[in-house]
Backbone as CSV, one residue per row, in Angstrom:
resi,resn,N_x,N_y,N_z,CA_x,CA_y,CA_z,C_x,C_y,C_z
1,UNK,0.846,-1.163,0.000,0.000,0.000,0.000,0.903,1.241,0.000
2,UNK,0.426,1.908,-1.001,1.148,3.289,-1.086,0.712,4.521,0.255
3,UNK,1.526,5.518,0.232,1.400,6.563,1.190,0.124,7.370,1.743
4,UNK,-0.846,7.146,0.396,-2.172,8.291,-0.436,-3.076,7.196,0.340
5,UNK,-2.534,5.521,-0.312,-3.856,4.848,0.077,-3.748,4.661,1.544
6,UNK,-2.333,4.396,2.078,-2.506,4.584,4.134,-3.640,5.522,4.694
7,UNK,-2.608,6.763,4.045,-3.885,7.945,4.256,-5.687,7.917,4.422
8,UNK,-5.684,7.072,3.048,-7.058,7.302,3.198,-7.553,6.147,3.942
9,UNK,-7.156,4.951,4.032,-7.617,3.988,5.007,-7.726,4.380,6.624
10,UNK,-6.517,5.135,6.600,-6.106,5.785,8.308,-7.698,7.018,8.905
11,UNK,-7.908,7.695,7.485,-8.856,8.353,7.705,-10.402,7.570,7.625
12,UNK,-10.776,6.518,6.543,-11.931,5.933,7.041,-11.880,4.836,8.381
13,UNK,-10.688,4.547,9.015,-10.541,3.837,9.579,-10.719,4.757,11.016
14,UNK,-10.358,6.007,11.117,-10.562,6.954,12.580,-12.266,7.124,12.401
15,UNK,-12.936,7.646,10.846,-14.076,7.910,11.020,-15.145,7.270,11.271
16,UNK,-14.698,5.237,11.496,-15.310,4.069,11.639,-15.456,4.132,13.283
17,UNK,-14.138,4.294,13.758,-13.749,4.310,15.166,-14.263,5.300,16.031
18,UNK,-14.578,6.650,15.817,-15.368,7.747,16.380,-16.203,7.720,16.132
19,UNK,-17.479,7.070,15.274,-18.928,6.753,15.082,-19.815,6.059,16.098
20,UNK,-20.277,6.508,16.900,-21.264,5.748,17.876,-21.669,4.603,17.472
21,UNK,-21.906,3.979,18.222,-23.070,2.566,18.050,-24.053,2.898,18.498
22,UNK,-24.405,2.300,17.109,-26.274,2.632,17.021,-26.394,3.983,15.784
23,UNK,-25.238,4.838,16.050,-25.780,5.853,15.193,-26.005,5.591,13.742
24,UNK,-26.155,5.183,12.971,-26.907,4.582,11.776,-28.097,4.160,11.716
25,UNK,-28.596,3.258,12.996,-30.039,3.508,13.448,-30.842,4.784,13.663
26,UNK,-30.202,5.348,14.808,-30.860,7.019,15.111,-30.856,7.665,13.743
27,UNK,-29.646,8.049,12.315,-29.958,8.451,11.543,-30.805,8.072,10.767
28,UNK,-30.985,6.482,10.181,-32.310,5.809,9.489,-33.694,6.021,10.104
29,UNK,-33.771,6.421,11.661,-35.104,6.153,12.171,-35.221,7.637,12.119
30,UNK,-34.559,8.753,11.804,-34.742,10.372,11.771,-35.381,9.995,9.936
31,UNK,-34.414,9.571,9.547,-35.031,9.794,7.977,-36.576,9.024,7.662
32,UNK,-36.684,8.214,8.826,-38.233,7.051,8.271,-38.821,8.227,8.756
33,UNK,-38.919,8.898,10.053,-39.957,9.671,10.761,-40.380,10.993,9.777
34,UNK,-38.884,11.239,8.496,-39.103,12.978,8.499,-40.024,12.689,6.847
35,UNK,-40.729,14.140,6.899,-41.765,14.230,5.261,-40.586,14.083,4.741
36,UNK,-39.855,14.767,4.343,-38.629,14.723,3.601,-37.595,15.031,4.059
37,UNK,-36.267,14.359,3.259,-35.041,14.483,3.713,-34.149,15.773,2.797
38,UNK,-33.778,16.723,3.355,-32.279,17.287,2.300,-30.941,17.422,3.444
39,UNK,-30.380,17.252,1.769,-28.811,16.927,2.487,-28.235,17.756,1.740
40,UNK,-26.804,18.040,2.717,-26.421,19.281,1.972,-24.709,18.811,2.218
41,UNK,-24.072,19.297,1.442,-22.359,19.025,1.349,-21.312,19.980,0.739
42,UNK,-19.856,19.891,1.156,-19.109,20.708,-0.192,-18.096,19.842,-0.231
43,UNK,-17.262,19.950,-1.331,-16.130,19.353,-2.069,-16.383,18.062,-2.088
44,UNK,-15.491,17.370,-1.164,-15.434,15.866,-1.236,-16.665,15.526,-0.420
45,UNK,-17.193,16.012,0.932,-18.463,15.423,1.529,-19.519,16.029,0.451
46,UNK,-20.071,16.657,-0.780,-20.759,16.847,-1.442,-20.636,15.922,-2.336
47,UNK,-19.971,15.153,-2.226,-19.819,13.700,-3.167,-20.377,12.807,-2.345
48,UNK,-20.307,12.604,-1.033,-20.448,11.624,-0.255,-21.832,11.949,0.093
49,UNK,-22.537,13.404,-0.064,-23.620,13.403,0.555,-24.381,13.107,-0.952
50,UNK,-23.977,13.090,-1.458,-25.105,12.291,-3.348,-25.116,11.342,-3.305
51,UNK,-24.291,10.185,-2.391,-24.145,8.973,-2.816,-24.855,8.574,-1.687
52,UNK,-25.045,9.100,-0.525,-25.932,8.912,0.694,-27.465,9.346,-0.046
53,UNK,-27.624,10.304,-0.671,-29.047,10.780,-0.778,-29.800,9.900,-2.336
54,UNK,-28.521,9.129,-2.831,-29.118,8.167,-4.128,-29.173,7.173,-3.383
55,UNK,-28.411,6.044,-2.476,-29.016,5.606,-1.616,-30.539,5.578,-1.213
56,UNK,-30.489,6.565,-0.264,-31.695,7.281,-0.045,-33.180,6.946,-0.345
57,UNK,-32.909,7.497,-2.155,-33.714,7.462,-3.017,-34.169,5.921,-3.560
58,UNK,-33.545,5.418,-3.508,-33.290,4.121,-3.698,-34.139,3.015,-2.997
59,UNK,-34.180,3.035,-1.541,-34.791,3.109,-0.637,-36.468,3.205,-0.601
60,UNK,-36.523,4.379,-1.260,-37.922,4.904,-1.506,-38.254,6.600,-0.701
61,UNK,-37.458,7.322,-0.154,-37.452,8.206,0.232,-37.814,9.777,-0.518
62,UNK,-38.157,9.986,-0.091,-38.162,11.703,-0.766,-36.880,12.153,-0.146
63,UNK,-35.777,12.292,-0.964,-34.500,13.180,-0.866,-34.401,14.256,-1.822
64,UNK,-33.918,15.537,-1.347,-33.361,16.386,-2.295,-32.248,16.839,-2.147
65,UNK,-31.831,17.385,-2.590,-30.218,17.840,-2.387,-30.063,19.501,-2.615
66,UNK,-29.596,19.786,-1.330,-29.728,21.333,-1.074,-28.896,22.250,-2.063
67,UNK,-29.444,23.065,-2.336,-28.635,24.101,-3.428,-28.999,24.079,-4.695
68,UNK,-29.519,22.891,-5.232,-30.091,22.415,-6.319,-31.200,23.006,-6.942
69,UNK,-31.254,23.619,-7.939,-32.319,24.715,-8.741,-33.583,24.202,-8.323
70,UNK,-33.729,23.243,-8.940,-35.215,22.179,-8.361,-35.523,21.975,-7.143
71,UNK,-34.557,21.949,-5.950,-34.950,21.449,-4.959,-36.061,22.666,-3.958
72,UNK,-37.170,21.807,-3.572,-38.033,22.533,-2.806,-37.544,23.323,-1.118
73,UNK,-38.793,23.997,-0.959,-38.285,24.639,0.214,-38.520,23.771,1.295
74,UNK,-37.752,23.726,2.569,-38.091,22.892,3.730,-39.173,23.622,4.370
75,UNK,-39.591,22.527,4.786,-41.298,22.700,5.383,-40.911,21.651,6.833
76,UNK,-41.754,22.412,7.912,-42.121,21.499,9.443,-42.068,20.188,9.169
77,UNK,-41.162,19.405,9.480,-41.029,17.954,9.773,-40.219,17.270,8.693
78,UNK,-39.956,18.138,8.344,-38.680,17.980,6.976,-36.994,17.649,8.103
79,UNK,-36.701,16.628,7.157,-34.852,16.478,7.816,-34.110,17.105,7.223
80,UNK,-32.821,17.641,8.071,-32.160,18.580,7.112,-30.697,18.177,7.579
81,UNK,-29.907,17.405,6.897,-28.591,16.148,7.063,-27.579,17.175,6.388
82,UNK,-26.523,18.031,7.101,-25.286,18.198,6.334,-24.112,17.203,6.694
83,UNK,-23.505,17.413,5.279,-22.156,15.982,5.706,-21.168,16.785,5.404
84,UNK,-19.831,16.831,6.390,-18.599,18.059,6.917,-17.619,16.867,6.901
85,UNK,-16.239,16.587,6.434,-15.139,16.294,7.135,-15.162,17.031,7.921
86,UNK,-14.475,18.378,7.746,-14.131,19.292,8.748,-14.909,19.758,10.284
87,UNK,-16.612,20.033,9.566,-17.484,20.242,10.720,-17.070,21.864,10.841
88,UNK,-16.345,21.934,10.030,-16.725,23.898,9.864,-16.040,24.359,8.258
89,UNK,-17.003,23.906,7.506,-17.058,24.283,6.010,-17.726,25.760,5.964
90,UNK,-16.943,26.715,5.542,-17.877,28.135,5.693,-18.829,28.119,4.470
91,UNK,-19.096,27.504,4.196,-20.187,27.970,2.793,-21.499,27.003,3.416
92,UNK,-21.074,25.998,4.685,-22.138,24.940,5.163,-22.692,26.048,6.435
93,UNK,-21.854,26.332,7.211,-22.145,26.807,8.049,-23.413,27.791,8.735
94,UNK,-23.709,28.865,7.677,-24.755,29.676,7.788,-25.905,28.645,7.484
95,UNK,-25.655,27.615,6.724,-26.926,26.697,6.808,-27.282,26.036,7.739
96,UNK,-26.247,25.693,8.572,-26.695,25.059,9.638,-27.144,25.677,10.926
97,UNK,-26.493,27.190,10.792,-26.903,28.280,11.891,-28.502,28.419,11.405
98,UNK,-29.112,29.034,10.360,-29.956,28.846,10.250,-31.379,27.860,10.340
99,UNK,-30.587,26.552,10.250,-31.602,25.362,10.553,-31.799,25.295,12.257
100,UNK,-31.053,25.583,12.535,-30.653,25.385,14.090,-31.638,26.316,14.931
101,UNK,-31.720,27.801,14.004,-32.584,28.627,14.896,-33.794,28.484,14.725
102,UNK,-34.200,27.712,13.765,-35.662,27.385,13.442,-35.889,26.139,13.997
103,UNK,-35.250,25.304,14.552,-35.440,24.009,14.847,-34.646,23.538,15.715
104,UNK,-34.233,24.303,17.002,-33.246,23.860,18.034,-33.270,22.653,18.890
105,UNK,-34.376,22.258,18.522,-34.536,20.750,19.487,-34.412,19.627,18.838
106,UNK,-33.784,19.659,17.698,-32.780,18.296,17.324,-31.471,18.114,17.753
107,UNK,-30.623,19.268,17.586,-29.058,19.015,18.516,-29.184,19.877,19.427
């Protein structure tokens, strides 16, 4: 194994290891409960959040994908999933400040 691929094993391998148990449940049983799901991403987690929200779709879900010309406005009981390596992407951020003040009793 080369240097690039350590790397990236080292990194899905910490993000396997810091993931709760159970949390894949709590997120599947947020997405069965919500009217609809949007997910929102940038760079590389905006890849990862299309391949989560075709999934998704797949499934049978109403997903949209935030930013998207087509995509509708969120409405009461709607899920609203951003996906961060970092967890402070500035172009994510005001979205999530915003979801947050309209809906503080999810985190």
């Amino acid at each position: 194994m080369n240097k690039y691929q350590e790397l990236v094993v080292g990194k899905l391998t910490n993000v396997l290891n810091s993931t709760a148990e159970g949390f894949e449940d709590k997120i599947l049983n947020l997405v069965a409960a919500a009217g609809r799901t949007f997910i929102g991403g940038a760079g590389r987690s905006l890849l990862v959040s299309r391949f989560f929200a075709m999934r998704l779709v797949h499934a049978g879900y109403q997903v949209s994908m935030v930013g998207e010309v087509v995509t509708p406005s969120i409405q009461a009981g709607d899920l609203f999933i951003v996906i961060s390596g970092s967890g402070g992407t500035e172009t994510l951020l005001p979205l999530v400040k915003k979801a947050k003040s309209q809906a503080p009793r999810l985190w």
